[in-house]
N, C-alpha and C positions, 0 to 999 in steps of 0.2 A: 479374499482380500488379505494382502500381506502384514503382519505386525507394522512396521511402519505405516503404513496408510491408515490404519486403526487409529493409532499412537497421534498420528496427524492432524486427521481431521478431530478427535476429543482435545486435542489442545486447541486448537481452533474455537472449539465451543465454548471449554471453559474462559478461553480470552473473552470473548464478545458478551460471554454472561456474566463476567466482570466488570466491564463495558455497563451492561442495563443493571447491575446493582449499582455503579456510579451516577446513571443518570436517574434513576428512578427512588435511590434510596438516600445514597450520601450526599451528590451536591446540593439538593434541593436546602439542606441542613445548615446549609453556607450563604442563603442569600440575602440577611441580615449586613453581610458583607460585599464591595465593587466589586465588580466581576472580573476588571484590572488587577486587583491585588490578589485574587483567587487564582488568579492563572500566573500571577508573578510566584507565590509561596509554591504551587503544585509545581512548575519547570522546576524551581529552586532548588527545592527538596530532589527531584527527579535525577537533576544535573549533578547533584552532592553523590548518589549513588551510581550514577553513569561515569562520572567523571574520569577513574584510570580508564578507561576505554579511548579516551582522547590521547594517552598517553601511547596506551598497547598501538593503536593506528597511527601515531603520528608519522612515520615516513611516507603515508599515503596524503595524510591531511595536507602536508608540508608539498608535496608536487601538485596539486590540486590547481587548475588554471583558473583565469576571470571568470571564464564563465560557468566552471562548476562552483564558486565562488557565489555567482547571484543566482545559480540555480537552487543552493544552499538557502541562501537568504530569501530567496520567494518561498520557499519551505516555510520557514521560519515565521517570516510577515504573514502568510495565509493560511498556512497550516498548526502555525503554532500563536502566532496570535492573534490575529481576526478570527477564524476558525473556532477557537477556544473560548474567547471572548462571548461570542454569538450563540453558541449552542448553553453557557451558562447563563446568559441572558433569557435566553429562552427556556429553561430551566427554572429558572427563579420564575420568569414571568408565567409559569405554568404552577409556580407556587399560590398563585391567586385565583386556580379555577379558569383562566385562558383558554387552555388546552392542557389536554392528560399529557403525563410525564410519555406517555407511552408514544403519540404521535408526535412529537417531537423526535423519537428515535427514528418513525417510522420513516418520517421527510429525509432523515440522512440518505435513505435509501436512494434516493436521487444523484448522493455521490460520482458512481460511476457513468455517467448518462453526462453530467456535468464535465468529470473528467474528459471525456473522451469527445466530446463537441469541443472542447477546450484545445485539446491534440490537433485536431482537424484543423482550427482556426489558427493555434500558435506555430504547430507544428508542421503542419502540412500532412498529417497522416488521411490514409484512407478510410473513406468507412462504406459497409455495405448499405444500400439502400433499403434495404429491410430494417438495419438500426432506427433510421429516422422514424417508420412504421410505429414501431415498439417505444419509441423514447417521448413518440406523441402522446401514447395510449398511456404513459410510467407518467406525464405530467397531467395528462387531465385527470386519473386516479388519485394523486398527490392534490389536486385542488378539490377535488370531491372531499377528499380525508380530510383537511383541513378544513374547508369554508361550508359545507356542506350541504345544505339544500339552500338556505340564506344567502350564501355566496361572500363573496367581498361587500363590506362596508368601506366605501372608495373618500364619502365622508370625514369619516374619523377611523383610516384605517390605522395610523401609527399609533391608537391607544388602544383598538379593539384587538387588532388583529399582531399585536407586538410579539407573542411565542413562534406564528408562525411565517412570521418576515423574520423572524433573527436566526429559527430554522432550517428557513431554506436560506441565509445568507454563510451558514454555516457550512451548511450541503455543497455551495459552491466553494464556498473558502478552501473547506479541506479539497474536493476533488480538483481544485484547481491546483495545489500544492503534488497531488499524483501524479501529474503531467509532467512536472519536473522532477521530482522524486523519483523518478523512474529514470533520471540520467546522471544523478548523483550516486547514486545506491551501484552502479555499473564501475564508479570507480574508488569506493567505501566499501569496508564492513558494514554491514545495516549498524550494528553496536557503536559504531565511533558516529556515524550519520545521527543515530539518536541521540547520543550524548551533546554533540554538536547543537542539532534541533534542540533540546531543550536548554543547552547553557545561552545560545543566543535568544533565543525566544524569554528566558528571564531576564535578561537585560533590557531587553524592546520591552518587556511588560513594566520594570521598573522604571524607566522612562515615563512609561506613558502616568502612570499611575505619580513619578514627581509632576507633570507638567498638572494632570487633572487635584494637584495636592491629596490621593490618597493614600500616603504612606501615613499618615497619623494614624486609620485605621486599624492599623496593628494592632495598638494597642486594647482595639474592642473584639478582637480574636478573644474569643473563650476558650476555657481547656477544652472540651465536647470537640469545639472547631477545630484546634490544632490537634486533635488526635485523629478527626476526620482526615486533615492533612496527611498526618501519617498513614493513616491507611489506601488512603489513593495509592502512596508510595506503591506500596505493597501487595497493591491489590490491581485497579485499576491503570493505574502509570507504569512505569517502567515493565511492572513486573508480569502484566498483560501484553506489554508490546513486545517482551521476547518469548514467553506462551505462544502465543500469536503467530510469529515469525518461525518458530521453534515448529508447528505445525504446517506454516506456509512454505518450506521446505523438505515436505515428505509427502505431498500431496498435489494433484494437477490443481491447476486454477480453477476449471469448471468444478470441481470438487470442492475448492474452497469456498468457490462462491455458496456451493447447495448449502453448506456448513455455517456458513456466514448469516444462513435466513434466522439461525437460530438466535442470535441478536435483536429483532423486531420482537420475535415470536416470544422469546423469555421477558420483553420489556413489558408485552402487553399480560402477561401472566404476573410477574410480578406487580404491576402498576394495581391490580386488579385484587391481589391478594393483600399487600402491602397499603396501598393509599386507599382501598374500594373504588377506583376511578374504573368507568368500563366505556366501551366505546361505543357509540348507536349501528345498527344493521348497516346501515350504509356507508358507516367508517371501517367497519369490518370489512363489507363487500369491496370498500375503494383500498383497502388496506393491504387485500388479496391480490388484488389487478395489480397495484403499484409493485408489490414484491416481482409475482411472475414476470408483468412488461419489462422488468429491471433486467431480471435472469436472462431473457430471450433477448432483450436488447445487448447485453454486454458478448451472448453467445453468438449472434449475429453480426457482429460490429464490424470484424476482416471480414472484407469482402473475398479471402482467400489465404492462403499458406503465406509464411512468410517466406520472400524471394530476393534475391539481390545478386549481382553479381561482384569480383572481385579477382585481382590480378595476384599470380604467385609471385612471394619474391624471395631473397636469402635470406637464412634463416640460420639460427646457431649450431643446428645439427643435432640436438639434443633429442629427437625424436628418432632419429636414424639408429644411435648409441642407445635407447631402448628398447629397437627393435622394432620400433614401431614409426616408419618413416614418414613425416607429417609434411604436407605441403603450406607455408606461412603466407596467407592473405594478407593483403594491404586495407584491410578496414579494421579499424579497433573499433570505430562506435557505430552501433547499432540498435534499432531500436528492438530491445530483447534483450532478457535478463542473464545475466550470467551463468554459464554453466556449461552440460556437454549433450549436445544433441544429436539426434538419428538425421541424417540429412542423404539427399540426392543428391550426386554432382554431374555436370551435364556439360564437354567439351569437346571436339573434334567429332561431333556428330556421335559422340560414345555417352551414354547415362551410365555413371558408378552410383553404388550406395557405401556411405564411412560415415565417420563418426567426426563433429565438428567442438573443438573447444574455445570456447571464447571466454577470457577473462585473464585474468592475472595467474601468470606460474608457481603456484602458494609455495609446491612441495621443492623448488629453484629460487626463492625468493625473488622472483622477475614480475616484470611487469605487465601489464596485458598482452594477449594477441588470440591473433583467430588464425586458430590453425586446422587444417582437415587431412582427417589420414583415410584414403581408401582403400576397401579391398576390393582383390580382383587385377590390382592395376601394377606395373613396373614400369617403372619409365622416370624421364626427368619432366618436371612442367615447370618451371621458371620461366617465368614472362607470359606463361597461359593464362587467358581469362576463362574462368568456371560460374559457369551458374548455379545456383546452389538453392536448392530446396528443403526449408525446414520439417522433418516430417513429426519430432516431436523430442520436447528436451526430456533426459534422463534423470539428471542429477546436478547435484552441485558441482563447484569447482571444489576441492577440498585439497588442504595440505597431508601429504602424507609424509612418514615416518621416514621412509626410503624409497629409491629408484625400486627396488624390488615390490613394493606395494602398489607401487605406482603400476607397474606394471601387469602386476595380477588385477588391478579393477581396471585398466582397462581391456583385460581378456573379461571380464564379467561383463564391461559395456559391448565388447562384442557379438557375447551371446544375447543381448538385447537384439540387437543388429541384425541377428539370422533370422527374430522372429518376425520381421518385415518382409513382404511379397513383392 
């Protein structure tokens, strides 16, 4: 395994075990206080230390259309404050013996499961029929963990069952916020996106918290609490979500996810060391199922490679003067993260294999495009339509130094390219 993917996936960990000392240790600390004004102070503070990053991106912010505009703001409303709001809820409400700090972490796990039936419904994405399989198995495990051999009390469930309704309303908040996040981040820096995320999402919380009258509470903020505050900074908030990212970026996603389990897994160790909270055999066993169903469900979910087709069109010639002759697609959005991929290309009854960039010209200061350069091939294709087969992304989009760098990585991503069959 190469240093970078080492380096990768340990910051991966240590983010999400940042993550379960937030939920398990420090906010429980906080729920003397609304859960409105906890999530106003934590963006606030967040926002305070993100803030030039708004500044560094703003030529991007500033072209941004309506609709990455309210893709932004459904971030913000579900991801940053219902979201937020919900899981400290349940948090707090796990401060009374409800449920352990620990299955509260564990119901997030539903996340992706959420996200991605979300996609299907908003989006229209596809999913395999095996997902459904697995995403049945990820929810009836989840209801075992929580309700347990008792089940729901249907009764009085808004005062029995309050950690794990605010939970899972959390689990959806946020994965419903990934569905769009995934199409703002395509034309952001994730750093100006979070900054953003959190400067708006503290204004919606102060709102909320004038309309509810809990701004007087400030004043019952204790030192203890405002240094709690601070340490979220630093530890949990910002400074976990570029940890995080920092390692979601040197590593495949199936990777990230196996990295990711570490997150339950540290909550329930810690919950156990830290509060003495442990969990019964059957929470354990339903705890197990939920993790795996999740993994195999998220690994199942394309029903196949990502495909699509797209027309050449003119292009600045910028790839020719590198030597490296790139044909310009007419599709900038896509659903797929930015970067530079191994791809197939498929026209006049000829399959080529090249290498496909889509995203913004960093090291040109230009703006997106999807350009694919093959080898093997000479010729013009302007006005060709190519089908094009993702076989698997390499890397980021990155700003280099000079045309000369530029061009030495991509002889590197070429030798990627040979080791395909």
């Amino acid at each position: 395994m190469q240093k970078s993917t080492w380096l990768g996936a340990g910051a991966i960990i240590v983010a999400v075990l940042l993550w379960s000392m937030d939920g398990v240790i420090i906010r429980p600390k906080l729920y003397t206080l609304s859960a409105g004004l906890v999530v106003f102070l934590e963006h606030a503070f967040d926002f305070i230390v993100l803030a030039p990053f708004i500044w560094l991106g703003w030529r991007r912010i500033k072209n941004l259309t309506t609709k990455d505009w309210g893709s932004l703001l459904w971030i913000c409303v579900f991801g940053g404050l219902i979201g937020t709001i919900m899981i400290t809820k349940a948090f707090f409400a796990a401060v009374n013996g409800e449920v352990t700090f620990a299955t509260v972490i564990l119901l997030q796990k539903l996340q992706p499961i959420f996200a991605l039936v979300l996609a299907r419904l908003l989006l229209g994405e596809k999913l395999a029929a095996k997902f459904y399989g697995w995403a049945i198995v990820a929810i009836g495990a989840a209801y075992a963990l929580a309700f347990g051999q008792s089940g729901i009390n249907w009764s009085d469930v808004l005062v029995q069952n309050r950690a794990t309704l605010f939970a899972l309303l959390a689990a959806f908040a946020f994965g419903s916020s990934t569905v769009f996040g995934k199409r703002i981040v395509n034309h952001l820096d994730f750093r100006s996106v979070a900054a953003l995320r959190f400067g708006i999402t503290a204004i919606l919380a102060l709102i909320l918290i004038l309309i509810n009258d809990d701004i007087w509470l400030v004043n019952a903020v204790s030192p203890l609490q405002w240094r709690l505050f601070g340490i979220i900074v630093v530890t949990s908030g910002a400074t976990a979500l570029f940890i995080y990212y920092y390692g979601l970026r040197r590593i495949t996603a199936s990777a990230a996810t196996i990295c990711e389990l570490f997150w339950p897994v540290s909550a329930v160790a810690l919950d156990y060391f830290i509060n003495r909270n442990t969990l019964t055999p059957l929470q354990i066993a339903a705890g197990s199922v939920l993790l795996l169903a999740v993994v195999l469900a998220t690994k199942e979910a394309r029903p196949g490679p990502i495909k699509f087709s797209a027309t050449t069109i003119p292009g600045r010639g910028t790839g020719r003067v590198l030597g490296f002759a790139t044909a310009n697609l007419d599709k900038v959005t896509l659903d797929m993260e930015h970067g530079v991929y191994l791809v197939s290309a498929r026209f006049s009854g000829q399959t080529y294999r090249g290498l496909l960039h889509f995203g913004y010209r960093e090291t040109f200061d230009l703006g997106p495009s999807l350009e694919l350069y093959l080898i093997d091939f000479v010729g013009n294709l302007y006005g060709v339509t190519i089908e094009v087969e993702v076989i698997r992304r390499i890397r980021d989009v990155k700003k280099f130094p000079n045309a000369e760098a530029l061009q030495h990585q991509i002889r590197q991503d070429l030798k990627e390219l040979e080791k395909v069959q």
